[in-house]
Structures are given as C-alpha cells and as structure tokens.
SEDOSE-679617 format. One record per residue (C-alpha): x negated, z, y negated. Coordinates in pm, 1 decimal, m for minus. Layout:
<rs>
         xx         zz         yy
          X          Z          Y
...
</rs>
This chain:
<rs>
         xx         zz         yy
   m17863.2     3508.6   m15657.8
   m17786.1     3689.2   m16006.2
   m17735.3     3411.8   m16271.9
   m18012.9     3642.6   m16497.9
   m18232.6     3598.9   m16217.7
   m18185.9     3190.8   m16202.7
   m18219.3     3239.8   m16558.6
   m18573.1     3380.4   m16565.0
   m18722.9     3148.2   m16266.7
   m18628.1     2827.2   m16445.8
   m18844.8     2958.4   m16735.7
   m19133.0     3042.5   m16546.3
   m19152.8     2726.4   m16325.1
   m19097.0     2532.7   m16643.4
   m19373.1     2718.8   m16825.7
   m19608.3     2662.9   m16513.0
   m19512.9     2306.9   m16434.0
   m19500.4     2212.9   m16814.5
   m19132.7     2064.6   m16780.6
   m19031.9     1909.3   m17049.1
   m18654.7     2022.2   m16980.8
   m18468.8     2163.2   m16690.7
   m18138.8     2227.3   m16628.3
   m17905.8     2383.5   m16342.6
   m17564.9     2341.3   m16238.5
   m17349.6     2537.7   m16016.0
   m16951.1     2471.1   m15954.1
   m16743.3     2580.1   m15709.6
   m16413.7     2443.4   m15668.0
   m16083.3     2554.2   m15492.6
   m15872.2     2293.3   m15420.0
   m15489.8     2162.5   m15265.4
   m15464.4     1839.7   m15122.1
   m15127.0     1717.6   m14964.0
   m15012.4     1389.6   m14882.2
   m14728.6     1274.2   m14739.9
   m14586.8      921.2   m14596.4
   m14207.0      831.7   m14481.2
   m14182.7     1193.9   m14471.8
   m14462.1     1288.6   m14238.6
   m14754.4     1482.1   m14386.6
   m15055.3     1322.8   m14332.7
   m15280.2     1599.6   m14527.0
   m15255.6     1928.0   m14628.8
   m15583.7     2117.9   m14722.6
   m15655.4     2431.6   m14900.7
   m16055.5     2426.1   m14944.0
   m16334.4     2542.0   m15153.4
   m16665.6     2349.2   m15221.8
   m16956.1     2528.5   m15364.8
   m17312.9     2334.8   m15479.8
   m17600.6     2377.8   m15715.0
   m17766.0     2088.7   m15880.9
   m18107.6     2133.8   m16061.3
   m18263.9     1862.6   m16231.6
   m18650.2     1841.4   m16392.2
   m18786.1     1674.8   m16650.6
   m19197.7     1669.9   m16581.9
   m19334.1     1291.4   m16564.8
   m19018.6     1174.5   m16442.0
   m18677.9     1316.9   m16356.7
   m18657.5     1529.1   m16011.0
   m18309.9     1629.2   m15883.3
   m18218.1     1830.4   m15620.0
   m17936.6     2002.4   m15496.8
   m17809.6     2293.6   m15239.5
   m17493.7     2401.8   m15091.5
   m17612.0     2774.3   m15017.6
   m17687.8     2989.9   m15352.4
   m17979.3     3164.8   m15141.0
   m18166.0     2869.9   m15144.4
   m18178.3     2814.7   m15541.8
   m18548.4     2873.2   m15545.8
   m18652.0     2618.9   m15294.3
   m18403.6     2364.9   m15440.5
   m18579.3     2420.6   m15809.4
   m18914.6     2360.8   m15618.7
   m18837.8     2017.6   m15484.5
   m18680.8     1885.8   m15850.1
   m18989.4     1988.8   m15969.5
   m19186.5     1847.8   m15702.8
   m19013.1     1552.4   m15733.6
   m19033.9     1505.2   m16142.5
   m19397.5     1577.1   m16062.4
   m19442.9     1240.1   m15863.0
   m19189.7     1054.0   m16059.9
   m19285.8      770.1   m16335.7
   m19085.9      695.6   m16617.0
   m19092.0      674.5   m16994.5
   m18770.5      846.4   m17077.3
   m18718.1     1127.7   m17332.1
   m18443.2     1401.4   m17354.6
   m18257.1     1596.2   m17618.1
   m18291.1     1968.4   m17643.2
   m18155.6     2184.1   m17923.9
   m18118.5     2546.6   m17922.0
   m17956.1     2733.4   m17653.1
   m17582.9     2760.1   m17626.7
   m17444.1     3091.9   m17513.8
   m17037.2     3018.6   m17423.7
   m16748.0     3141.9   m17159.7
   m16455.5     2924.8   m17188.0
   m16146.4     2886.1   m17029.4
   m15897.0     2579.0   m17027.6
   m15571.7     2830.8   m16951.0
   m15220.7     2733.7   m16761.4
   m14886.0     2845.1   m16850.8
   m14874.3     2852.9   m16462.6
   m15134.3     2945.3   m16307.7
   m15148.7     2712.6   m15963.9
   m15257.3     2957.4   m15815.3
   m14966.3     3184.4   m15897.3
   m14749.2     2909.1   m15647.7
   m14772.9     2881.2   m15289.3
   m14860.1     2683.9   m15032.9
   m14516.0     2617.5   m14917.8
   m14382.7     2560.7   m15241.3
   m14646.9     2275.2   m15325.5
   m14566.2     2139.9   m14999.6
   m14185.9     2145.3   m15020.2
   m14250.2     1966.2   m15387.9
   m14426.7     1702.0   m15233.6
   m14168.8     1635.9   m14943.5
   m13856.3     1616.9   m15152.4
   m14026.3     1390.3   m15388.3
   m14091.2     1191.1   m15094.7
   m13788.0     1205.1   m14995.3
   m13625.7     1095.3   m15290.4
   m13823.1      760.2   m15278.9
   m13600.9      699.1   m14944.7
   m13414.0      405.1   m15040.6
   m13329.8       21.8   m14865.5
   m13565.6     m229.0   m14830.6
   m13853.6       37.0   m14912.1
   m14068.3      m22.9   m14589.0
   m14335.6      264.7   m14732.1
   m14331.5      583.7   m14948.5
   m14634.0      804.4   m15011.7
   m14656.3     1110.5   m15249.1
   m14977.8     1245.6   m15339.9
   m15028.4     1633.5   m15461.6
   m15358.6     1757.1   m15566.5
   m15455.1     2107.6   m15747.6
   m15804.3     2221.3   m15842.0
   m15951.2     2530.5   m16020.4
   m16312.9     2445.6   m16112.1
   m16570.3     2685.4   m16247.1
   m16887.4     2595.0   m16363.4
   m17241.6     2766.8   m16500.5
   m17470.8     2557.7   m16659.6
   m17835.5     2674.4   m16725.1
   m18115.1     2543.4   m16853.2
   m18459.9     2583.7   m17017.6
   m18344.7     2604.9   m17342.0
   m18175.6     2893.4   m17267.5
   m17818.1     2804.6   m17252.7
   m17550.2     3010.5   m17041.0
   m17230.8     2816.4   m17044.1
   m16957.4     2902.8   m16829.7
   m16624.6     2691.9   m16798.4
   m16305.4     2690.9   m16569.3
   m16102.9     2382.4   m16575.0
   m15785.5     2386.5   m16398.2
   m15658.5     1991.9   m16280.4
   m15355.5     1875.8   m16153.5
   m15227.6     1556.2   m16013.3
   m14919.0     1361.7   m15869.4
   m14853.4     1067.1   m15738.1
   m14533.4      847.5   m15601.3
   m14596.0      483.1   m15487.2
   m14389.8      257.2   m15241.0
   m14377.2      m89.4   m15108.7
   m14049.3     m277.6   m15094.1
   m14024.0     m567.6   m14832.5
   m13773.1     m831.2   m14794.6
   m13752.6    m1177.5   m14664.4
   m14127.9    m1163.2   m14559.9
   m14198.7    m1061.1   m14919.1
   m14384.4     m734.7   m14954.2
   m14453.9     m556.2   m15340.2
   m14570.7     m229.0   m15428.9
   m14514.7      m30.2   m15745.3
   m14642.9      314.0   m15824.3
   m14665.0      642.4   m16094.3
   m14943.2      904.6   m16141.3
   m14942.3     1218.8   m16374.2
   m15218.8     1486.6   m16407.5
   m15337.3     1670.2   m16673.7
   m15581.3     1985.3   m16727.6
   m15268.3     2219.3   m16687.9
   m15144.6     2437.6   m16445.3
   m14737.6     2390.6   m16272.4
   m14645.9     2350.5   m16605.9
   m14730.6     1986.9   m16557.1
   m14525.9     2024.2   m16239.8
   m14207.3     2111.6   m16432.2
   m14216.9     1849.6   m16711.8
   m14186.1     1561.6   m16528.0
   m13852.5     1428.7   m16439.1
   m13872.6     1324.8   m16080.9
   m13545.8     1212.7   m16038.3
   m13580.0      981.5   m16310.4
   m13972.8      839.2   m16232.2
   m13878.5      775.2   m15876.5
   m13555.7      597.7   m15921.6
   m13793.9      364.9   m16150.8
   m14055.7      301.3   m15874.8
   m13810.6      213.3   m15647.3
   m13598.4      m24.3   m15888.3
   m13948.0     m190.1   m15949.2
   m14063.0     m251.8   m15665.4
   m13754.6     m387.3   m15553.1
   m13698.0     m638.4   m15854.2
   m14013.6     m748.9   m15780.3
   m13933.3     m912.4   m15477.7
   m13717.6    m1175.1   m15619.0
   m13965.8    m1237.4   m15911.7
   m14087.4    m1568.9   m15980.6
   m14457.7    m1639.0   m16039.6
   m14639.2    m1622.4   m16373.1
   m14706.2    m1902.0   m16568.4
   m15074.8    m2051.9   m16652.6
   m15263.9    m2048.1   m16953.8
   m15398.9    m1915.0   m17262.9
   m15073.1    m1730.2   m17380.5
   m14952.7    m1458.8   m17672.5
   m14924.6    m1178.3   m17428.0
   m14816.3     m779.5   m17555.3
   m14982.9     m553.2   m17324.2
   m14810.7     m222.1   m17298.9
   m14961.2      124.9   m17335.7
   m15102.9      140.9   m16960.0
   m15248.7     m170.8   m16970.8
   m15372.4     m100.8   m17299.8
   m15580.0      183.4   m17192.9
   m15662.8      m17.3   m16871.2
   m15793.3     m270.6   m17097.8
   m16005.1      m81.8   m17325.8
   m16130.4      183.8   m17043.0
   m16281.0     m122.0   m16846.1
   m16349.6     m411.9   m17084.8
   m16465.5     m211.5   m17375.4
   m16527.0      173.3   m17281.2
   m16787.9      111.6   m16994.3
   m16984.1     m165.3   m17253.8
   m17048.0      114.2   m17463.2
   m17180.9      375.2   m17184.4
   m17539.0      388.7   m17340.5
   m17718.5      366.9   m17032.8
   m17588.7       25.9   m17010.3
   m17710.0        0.5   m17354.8
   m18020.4      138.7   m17304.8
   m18068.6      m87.2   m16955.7
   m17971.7     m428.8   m17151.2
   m17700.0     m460.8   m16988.2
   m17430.0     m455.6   m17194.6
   m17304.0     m696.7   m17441.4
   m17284.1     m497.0   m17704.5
   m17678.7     m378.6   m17687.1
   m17799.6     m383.9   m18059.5
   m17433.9     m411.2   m18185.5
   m17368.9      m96.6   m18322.5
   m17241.6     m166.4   m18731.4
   m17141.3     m529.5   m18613.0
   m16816.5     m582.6   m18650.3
   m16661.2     m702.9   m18329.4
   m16258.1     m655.7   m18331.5
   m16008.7     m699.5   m18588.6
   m15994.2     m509.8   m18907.4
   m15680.5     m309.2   m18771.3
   m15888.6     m188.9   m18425.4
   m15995.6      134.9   m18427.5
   m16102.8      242.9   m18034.0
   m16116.0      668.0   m17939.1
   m16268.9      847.7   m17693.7
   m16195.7     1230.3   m17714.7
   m16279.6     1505.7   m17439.1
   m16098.7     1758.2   m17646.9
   m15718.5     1644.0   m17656.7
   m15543.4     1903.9   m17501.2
   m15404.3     1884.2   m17170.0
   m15490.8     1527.3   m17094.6
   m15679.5     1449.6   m16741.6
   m16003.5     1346.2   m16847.7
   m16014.1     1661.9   m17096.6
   m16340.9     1890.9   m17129.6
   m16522.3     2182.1   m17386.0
   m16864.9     2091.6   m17276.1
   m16994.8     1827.3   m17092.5
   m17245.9     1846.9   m16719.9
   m17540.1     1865.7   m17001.9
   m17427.0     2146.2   m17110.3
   m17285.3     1944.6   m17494.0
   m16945.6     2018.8   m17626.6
   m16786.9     1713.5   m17590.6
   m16692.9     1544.8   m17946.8
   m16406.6     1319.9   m18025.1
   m16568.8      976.1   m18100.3
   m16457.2      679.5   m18273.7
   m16615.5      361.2   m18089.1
   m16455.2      135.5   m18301.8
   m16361.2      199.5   m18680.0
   m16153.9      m59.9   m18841.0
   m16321.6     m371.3   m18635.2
   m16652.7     m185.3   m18668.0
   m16870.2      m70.4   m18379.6
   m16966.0      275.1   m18502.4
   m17064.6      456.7   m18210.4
   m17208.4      472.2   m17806.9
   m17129.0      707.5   m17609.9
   m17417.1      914.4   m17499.5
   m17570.2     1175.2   m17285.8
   m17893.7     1353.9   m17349.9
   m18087.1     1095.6   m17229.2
   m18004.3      826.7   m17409.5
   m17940.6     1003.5   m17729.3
   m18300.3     1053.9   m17723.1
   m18404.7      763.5   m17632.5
   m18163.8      534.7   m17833.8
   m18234.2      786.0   m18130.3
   m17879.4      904.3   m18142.0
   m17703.9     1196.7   m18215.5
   m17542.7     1329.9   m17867.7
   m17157.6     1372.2   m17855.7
   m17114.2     1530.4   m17475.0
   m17045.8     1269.0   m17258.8
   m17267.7     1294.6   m16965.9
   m17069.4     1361.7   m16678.6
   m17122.9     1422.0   m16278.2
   m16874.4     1478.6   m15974.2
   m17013.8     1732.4   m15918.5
   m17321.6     1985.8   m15893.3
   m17438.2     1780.1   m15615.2
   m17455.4     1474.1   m15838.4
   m17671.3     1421.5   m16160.5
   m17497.6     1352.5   m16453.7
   m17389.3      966.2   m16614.3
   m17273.4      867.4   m16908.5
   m16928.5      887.1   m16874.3
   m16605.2      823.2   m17060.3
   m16288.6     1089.1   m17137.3
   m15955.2      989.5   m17258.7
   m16006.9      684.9   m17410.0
   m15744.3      494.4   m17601.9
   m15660.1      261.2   m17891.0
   m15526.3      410.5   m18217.1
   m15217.8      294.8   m18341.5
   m15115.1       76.0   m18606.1
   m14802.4       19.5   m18768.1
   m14607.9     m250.6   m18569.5
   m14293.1     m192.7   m18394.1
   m14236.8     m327.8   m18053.8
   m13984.7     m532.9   m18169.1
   m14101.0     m708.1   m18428.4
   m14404.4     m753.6   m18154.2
   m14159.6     m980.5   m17980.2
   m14065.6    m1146.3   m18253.0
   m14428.4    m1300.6   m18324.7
   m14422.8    m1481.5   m17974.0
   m14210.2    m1825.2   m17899.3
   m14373.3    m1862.9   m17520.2
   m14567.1    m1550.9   m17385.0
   m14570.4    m1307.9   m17121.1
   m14524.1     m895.0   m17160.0
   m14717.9     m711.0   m16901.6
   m14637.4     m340.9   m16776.8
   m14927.9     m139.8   m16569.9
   m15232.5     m160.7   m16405.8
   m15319.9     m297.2   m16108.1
   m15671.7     m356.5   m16110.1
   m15900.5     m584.2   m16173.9
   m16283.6     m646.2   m16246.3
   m16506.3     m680.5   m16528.8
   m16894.5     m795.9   m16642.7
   m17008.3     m626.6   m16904.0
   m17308.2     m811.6   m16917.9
   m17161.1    m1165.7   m17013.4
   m16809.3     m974.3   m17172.0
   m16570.8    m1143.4   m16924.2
   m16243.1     m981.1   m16770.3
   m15967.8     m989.9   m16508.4
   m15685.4     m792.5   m16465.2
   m15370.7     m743.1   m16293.3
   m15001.9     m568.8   m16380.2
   m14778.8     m429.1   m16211.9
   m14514.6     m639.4   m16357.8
   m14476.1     m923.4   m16594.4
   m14235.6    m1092.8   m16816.4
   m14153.4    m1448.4   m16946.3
   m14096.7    m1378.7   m17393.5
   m13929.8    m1687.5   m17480.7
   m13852.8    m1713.2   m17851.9
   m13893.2    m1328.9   m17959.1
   m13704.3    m1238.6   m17640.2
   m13760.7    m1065.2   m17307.5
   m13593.1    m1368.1   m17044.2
   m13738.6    m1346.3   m16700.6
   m13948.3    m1127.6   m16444.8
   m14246.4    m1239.9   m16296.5
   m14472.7    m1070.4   m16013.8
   m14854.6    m1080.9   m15931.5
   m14964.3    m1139.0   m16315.3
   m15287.1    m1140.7   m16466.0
   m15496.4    m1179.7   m16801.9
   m15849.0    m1257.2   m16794.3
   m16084.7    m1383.9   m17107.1
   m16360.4    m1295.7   m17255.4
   m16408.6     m918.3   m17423.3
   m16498.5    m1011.6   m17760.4
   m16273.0    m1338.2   m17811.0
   m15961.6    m1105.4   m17707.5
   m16077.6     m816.9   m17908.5
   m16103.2    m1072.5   m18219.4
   m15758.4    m1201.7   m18119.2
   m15503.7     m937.9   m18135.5
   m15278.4    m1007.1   m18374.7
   m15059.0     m636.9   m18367.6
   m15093.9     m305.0   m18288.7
   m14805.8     m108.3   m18231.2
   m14674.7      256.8   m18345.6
   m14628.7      384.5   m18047.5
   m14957.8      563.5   m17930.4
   m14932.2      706.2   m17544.7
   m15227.8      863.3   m17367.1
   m15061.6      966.4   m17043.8
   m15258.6      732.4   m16761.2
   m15448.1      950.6   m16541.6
   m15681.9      869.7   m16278.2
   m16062.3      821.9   m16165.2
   m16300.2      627.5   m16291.1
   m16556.2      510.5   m16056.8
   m16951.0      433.8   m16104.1
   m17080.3      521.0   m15789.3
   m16954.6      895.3   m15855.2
   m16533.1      911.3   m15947.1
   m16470.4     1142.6   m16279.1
   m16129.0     1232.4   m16396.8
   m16022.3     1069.9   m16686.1
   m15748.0      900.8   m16901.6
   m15668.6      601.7   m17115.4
   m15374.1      451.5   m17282.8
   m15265.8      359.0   m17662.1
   m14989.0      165.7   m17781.1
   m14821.5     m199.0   m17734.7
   m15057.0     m464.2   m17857.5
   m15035.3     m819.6   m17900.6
   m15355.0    m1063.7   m17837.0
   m15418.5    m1370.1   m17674.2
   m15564.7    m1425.2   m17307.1
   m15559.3    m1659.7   m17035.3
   m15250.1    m1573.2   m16806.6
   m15228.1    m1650.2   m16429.7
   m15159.2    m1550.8   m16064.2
   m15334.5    m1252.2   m15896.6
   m15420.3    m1470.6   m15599.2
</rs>
C-alpha cells in the first residue's frame, strides 16, 4: 500500500473513532548473521524481516501489528478496536507534524562486501583465537540495514535508514579442572569501516592472554573496599544501576527510587551522568526515536543534581515533561518503551594514576560480566571480567570471579574520583522484555562498594 494512502486512512479512522493519537510503524530490515565455533560455522544467514506496527490512542491504547503490507487496513482496525475496549487514564504528547528523510551513511557500504568476504572475516578471526589451553572459541558477525517510516495522526512522515554492525570474539581457557572465559564486542552505526579499524590481531591476542591468566588467579577478597572501576564497568554501572531508575515509566509506575527526585541532589558534586542518541557512530545511536522524536542528548545528572528522566511520549505527558526521544521498540512488531542510548559518565579531571594512589587496600576491576539490579529499593550486584588486588597505590595481584554490590545511592554519594579518560565504546543489547542496541561507558572512577566472590 502507497505510504500517501496509509497516510489518509489513519486520518479518517482517527476522525471517525475520535483517537486521541495514532501512530504507524513500518521497518524492514536486511540482515547477516554468522557465527562460528572451533572453526565450524554454526550460522550463516542472509534475511530480511518486514512488519507494521500501529498503535491507537481512543480510551486506552490498542496495538496491533502485521507482517504483510496488504493487510495495513485490517491491522489499523483491530488497534482501534482494541483502544476502543481498553481503560486507562494515560495522556500523550502531540506537537506538530514532522516531515524528515534521513540517512545514517557508511564509508562502506555493507552491502558493497560479500558474503564470502564477511564469512572469511569471521573464520580467520576465529582462527586466530586458536591457542593452548583454549578449550572454546566463538566469533560472532552481524550486519543490518534498517529502514523505517513512521506515520502518524499528526501528520508526520519520517523516514530513517540505520545501518548496524557488530563483532564479537570470546573464548574459554581450561586447565587443571579450572575453566574461565573472557570476551570483546565492537559495533557501531557504521558500515565495514568499523570492520577495518579494529586491530584483530591485537584484541584477540588480549582475550586469549586473559582468559588464560585467569586460571591461576586467586579469589577476591571480602568487604566494603576503595575499588576503581574502569570505563566498561563504568558504563555497566551507570546503564543498570542508574540509567534504567530513570526510565520514566518506572517513574511514572512508582517503581523507581528516584520517583519525585528530580532537582535532589543524589551523587557527588563532580557527577555529571549522559545519555545521547546523537553521538556519531556509537551502537545505541539514533535521529529520531520509534515515536517519531529526534532523540536529544540529555544530562541525567548535572554536577550531583538529578536534572532530567528520560521520556517517551507517554510519560512526558503524563509526568508533565518536555519529551527528549527516547521511546524505543525492537521492532515494528513491538510497541515502543522508554529506552536508553549511549549512556555514560562525563569525565573529570583525575588521572588514573593518581587514582591508584588514593587507595592503600582495594581492588581494580576490568569488564562486565553481569549482574542484577532493583531499582525499586536501589541495590546492585555485579561481576568483572577480571580483578585486581591495589595494595598501597599499586597494582600487586590478579584475582578472578569478582564482584561489587551496594546500594545505588550510597555508591553514587561515595566516589571519590573521576578520571580524564572518557571511553564510550561498549556495545551491546539491553534487555526489558524487548533487546535495543545500545552503548555505555565513561572513564576510570573511584568509589566505595562491598567486594566479593561471584559465587
């Protein structure tokens, strides 16, 4: 069906249903998937997806979706149908119509490269993770081109093509009985650029080392501690603890602990906390969000303040709040959530060394390796990939299976340093019951947390 067409139906049911807003979505998506283990590859797709999402505003919200563009008209009738029948006091934002074509461009286009080539990428980076005592190696390739046209009864015609790439390189060492695991990730909103930037070589002679080092690491030790978290677990940190807290439907819900917060301060003076849609390049990048709202750089935190939530239309209206493009879906077939971007802490003026300096007995922690959080009582856990003992300002001793868990507040209240050296380079997907691409990261900082054992 001609988008004019869509166009001039959602006006008409909305002027006979009296919506209050409606809105449609339709993506498709072209996509490479390989993946490869001990040199045998395990998947290798070339696919497309296509959907259309509609979503009504009447008494309640009504969504719907199709997979077949010549059902669009049915679809539209049972989001209305259902926003008809639905109860709830909610409220949305409109604004004037938004009439946009944009295009996120790569310096190499993926789909300028083959098949072949992708797949003989990811088999000799597999290959070069062959090594002793390195009982698994996996390499993961992924490509996507996805174009999007957002309608809705406002008006708006906003059309968007986002190209995505990702890699990753994991393995898991084993000696003496003793298994570990250590793995890398890079994506971006690029095109083979990406591809050619990284220095393979280099990244997978680090896994390995790692993972291997690892295995004769002692355990952690067990307390509250001084501990520096570097920039991964940085981002981890404030993606989890802090970024989904501030998700305004949580807000909105009650069930985040910083409901009724916003102008409090909550952090030290030198925390300032960013989430930003519009760096360039970076995974969890976008121009306009699944509402149809340019995303907006926002600052979270300002100086120890809580200045900001992040929003979608919904709860902008609702929470009386000015929007700043963060509702976000998986896609068409999905309705949107608030959502976070690239999310990271701003840096200060500490270097890493005089960091280390500041701690007698502490632990440094590299990576992510997952963990949990409440967000309703503030509490967190979670893991590295790799620890180390600081003993009197200097680095002395590995240690494997480390954690930090506390409470989000206390630890926000106790950092002590932020470093100078700001990287936003952690790709990956962020789960709440739909998985959106995003990124985190920010520099070495120095707090206080209770330190332990993953088990």
């Amino acid at each position: 069906m001609e988008i004019e067409k869509m166009l001039r139906l959602i006006q008409e049911y909305s002027e006979k249903y009296g919506a209050k807003f409606i809105d449609v979505r339709i993506e498709e998506t072209q996509f490479v998937s390989i993946a490869v283990e001990n040199g045998k590859v395990e998947e290798f797709e070339a696919n497309q997806d296509f959907s259309i999402g509609v979503r009504a505003l009447i008494n309640g919200w009504g969504f719907s979706s199709t997979t077949d563009a010549r059902n669009f008209e049915e679809t539209l009738k049972v989001a209305i149908k259902l926003a008809k029948v639905s109860r709830a006091d909610t409220s949305v934002y409109t604004a004037d119509p938004v009439h946009d074509s944009v295009r996120i461009k790569e310096k190499i286009p993926i789909s300028d490269v083959s098949l072949e080539e992708k797949l003989e990428f990811s088999l000799s980076v597999n290959k070069m993770l062959e090594e002793e005592n390195i009982k698994t190696r996996k390499t993961f390739y992924s490509d996507s081109i996805v174009r999007k046209v957002y309608l809705s009864s406002e008006g708006s015609l906003i059309e968007t093509v986002t190209p995505r790439v990702m890699v990753g390189i994991s393995v898991i060492a084993k000696s003496n009985g003793i298994m570990q695991n250590y793995w890398k990730y890079f994506g971006g909103t690029q095109g083979w650029e990406l591809i050619n930037s990284v220095d393979f070589g280099y990244w997978t002679d680090r896994v390995v080392k790692k993972a291997r080092e690892l295995l004769s690491a002692k355990s952690p030790p067990s307390g509250k501690l001084p501990v520096i978290m570097d920039p991964e677990l940085t981002g981890v940190f404030i993606h989890e603890a802090l970024g989904h807290a501030v998700e305004a439907d949580s807000v909105k819900s009650g069930e985040s602990i910083l409901a009724g917060m916003l102008g409090k301060k909550i952090a030290v003076d030198t925390l300032t906390v960013i989430d930003d849609p519009t760096i360039p390049g970076k995974f969890g990048s976008y121009v306009y969000d699944d509402e149809g709202i340019r995303g907006r750089k926002v600052e979270i935190i300002k100086d120890g303040v809580l200045m900001n939530y992040l929003n979608d239309r919904e709860t902008s209206a609702v929470l009386g709040l000015e929007p700043n493009g963060h509702g976000r879906a998986q896609n068409a077939s999905h309705v949107p959530l608030v959502r976070m971007s690239n999310t990271y802490v701003a840096p200060s003026d500490w270097t890493f060394e005089e960091m280390l300096e500041e701690v007698k007995f502490g632990v440094y922690m590299i990576g992510d390796k997952g963990g949990q959080v409440d967000i309703t009582n503030g509490s967190f856990m979670f893991g590295a990939k790799e620890g180390y003992i600081i003993r009197n300002g200097e680095i002395v001793e590995m240690v494997r299976d480390v954690a930090l868990s506390g409470s989000i507040l206390e630890t926000l209240k106790a950092i002590k340093a932020i470093g100078n050296d700001l990287r936003v380079e952690f790709p990956g997907f962020c789960g709440k019951g739909q998985w959106v691409p995003v990124d985190d990261g920010g520099p070495h900082v120095l707090t206080e947390a209770v330190v332990g054992g993953l088990e």
